[in-house]
N, C-alpha and C positions, 0 to 999 in steps of 0.2 A: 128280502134281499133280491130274489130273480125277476126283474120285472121287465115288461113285454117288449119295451126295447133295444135288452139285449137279445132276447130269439128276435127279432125284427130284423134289428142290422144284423146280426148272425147269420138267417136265412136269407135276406137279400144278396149278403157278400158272395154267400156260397151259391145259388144261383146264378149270379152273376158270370163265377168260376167256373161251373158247370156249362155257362154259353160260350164262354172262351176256347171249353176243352173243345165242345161241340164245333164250334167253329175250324179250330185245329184238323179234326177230322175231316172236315169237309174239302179242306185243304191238303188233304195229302193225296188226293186225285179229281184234281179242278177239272168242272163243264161250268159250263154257262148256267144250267140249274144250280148244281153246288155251291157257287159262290154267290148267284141270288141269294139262296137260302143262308149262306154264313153270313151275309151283309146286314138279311133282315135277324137273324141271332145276334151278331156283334153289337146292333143298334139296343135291341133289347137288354146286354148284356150291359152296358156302358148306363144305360137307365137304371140299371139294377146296381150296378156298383158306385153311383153317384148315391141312390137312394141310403145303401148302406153309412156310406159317407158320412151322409146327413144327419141320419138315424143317430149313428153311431158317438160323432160330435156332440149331437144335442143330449142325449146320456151322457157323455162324458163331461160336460160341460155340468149341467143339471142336477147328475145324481152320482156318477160315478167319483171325480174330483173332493165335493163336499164331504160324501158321506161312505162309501165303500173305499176309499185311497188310505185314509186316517185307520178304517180297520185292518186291510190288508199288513200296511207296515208297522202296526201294533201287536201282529202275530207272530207264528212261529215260521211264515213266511214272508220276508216283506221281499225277498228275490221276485217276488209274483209281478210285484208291479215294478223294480226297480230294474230288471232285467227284461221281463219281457212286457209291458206296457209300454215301456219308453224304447222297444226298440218295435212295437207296436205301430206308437205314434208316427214313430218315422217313415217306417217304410208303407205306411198306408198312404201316407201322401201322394205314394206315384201310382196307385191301381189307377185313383180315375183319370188319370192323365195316360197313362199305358193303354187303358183302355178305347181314351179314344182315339189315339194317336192310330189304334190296331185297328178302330171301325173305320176313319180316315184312311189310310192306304188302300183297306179293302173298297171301298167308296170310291175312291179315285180311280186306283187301277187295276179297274174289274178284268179287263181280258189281260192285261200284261201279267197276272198273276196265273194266267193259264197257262202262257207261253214261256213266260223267265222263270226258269227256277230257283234264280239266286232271290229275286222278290220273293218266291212263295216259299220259300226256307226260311229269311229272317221273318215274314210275317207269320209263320207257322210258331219259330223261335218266338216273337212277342206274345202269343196265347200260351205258350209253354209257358211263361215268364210269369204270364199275368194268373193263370190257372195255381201253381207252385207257391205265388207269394197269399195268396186266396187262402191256398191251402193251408200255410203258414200261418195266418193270420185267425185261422180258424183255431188251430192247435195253441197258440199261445191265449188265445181267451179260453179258451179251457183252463187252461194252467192258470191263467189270473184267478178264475171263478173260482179253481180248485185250492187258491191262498185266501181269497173269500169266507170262505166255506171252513179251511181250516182255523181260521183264525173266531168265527165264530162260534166253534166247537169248543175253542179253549177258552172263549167267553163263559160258556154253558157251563161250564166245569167250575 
């Protein structure tokens, strides 16, 4: 049943997440080093959560749909996937687009993000946003694997 690309896209999303926080930080007291370094994170971070993406499609496409979907809602869980995979699906649609929208800005307007605070607030607000839904996104495949999982236990049985 666990196969390597879900820890793949899992570990890519969440690094990803991870450069966003990072980024956020670097941002809440911008120099000219700081935001170097958050631009070359953000770029990384946008590569990692595109990866996920990918990952994550090509399993769901492949192996998750065909053959874990049919066991999960045969179970004593089918909420797993009916609640949170499909509200999964959705809201991942906007990491990689959030993500780069947030390396964009930083990429753009590297010193006006030193000097305006309303810029480096909402683009601080988009890695909160993107870090949060990361983080979400991590919690609900748990909770799928864990209707997975139940559902295979009551096969056993």
């Amino acid at each position: 049943m666990v196969h390597l690309f879900i820890g793949t896209h899992a570990a890519l999303g969440e690094l990803g997440a991870i450069g966003f926080l990072w980024v956020l930080i670097e941002l809440l007291n911008p120099t000219d080093k700081r935001i170097a370094r958050a631009r070359i994170i953000a770029a990384i971070s946008v590569v990692l959560i595109f990866l996920s993406w990918f990952t994550g499609g090509y399993y769901y496409v492949n192996l998750y749909g065909p053959i874990v979907k049919p066991i999960i809602n045969e179970g004593p869980r089918p909420w797993a996937h009916a609640i949170f995979m499909e509200t999964k699906e959705h809201v991942f649609l906007f990491l990689p687009f959030l993500s780069l929208l947030t390396f964009s800005v930083i990429n753009k307007y590297r010193q006006d993000l030193i000097k305006n605070s309303k810029l480096r607030k909402s683009t601080i607000a988009l890695c909160l946003i993107i870090f949060l839904l990361a983080l979400a996104m991590g919690i609900m495949g748990y909770l799928i694997s864990a209707g997975a999982r139940a559902a295979l236990e009551v096969k056993a049985i």
